[in-house]
TISEVO-212669 format. One record per residue (C-alpha): residue in one letter; y, x, z. Coordinates in nm, 2 decimals. Layout:
BEGIN
MIDREN   residuo        v        u        w
MIDREN         a        Y        X        Z
...
% end
This chain:
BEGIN
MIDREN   residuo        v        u        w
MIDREN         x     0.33     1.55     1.85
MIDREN         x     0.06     1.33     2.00
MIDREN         x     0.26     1.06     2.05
MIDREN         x     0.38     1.04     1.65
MIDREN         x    -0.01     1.11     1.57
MIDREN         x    -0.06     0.79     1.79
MIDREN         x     0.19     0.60     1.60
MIDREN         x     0.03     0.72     1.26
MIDREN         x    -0.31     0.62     1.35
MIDREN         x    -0.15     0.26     1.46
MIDREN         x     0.02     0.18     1.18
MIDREN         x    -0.26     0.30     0.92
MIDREN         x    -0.45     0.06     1.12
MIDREN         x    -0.18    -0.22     1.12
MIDREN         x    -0.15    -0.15     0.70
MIDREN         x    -0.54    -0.15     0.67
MIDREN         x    -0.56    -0.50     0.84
MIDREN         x    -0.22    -0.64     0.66
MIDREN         x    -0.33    -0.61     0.35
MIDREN         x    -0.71    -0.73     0.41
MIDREN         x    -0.50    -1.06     0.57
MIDREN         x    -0.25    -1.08     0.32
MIDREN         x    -0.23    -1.38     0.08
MIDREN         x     0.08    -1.22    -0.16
MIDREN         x    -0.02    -1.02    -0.40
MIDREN         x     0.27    -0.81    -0.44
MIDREN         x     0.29    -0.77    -0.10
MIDREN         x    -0.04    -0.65    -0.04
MIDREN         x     0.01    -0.40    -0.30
MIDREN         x     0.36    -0.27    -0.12
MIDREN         x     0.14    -0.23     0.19
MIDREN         x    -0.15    -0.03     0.02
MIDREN         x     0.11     0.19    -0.09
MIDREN         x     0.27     0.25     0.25
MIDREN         x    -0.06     0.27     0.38
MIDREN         x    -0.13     0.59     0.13
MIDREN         x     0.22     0.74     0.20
MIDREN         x     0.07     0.70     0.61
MIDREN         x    -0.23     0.87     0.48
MIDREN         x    -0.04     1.14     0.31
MIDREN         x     0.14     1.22     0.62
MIDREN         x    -0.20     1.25     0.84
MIDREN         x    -0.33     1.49     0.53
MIDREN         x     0.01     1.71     0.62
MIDREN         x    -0.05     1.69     0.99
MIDREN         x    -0.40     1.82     0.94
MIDREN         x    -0.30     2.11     0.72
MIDREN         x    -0.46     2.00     0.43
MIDREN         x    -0.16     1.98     0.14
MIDREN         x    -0.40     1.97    -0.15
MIDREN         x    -0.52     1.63    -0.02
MIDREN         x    -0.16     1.51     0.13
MIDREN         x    -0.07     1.56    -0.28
MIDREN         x    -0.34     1.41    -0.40
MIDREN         x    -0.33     1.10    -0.20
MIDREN         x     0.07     1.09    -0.25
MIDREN         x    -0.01     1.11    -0.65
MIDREN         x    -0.33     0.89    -0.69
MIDREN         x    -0.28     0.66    -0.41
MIDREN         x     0.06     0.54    -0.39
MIDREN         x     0.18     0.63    -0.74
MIDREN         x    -0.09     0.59    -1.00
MIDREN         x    -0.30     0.34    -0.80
MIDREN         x    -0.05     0.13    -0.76
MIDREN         x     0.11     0.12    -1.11
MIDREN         x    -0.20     0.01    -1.22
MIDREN         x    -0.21    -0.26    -0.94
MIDREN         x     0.18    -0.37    -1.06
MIDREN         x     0.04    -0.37    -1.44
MIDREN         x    -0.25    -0.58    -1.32
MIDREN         x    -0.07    -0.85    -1.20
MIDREN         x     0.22    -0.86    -1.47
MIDREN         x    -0.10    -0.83    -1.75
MIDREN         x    -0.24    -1.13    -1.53
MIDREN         x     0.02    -1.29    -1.50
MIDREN         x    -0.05    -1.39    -1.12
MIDREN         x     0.31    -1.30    -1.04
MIDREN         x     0.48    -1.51    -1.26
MIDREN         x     0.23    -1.82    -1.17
MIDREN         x     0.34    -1.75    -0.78
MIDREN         x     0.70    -1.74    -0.86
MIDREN         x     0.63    -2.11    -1.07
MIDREN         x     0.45    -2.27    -0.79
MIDREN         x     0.72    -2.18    -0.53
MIDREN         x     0.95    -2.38    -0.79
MIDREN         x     0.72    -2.65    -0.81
MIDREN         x     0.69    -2.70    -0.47
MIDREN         x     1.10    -2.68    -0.38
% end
């Protein structure tokens, strides 16, 4: 059980620094969301289901549709999509 606590801890750390480094905007919003699902786990492990359900609901589902709505409303998804054209 250590061991997959270790591997939780790693990759919440690996998530946390991925999407600080991340230039893509949709891809740093796929990693927050993994990184909440990550945190939802922890929540579990630490016997704290109110808070596993919480960060489940608010971090990786409604947090993140706001993020997706965002960057349609902005547009900034489209404008990547039309540079990668431009440049190929």
């Amino acid at each position: 059980m250590k061991l997959f606590e270790g591997i939780l801890l790693f990759s919440l750390i690996v998530c946390a620094l991925s999407v600080a480094f991340t230039k893509d905007l949709l891809t740093s919003i796929i990693i927050f969301m993994s990184y909440s699902l990550i945190m939802c786990i922890i929540w579990m492990i630490l016997q704290s289901p109110d808070l596993a359900i919480t960060e489940a609901a608010v971090g990786a589902g409604v947090t993140s549709i706001l993020f997706f709505l965002t960057l349609k409303k902005i547009k900034a998804v489209r404008k990547e999509e039309d540079s990668e054209q431009d440049q190929g």
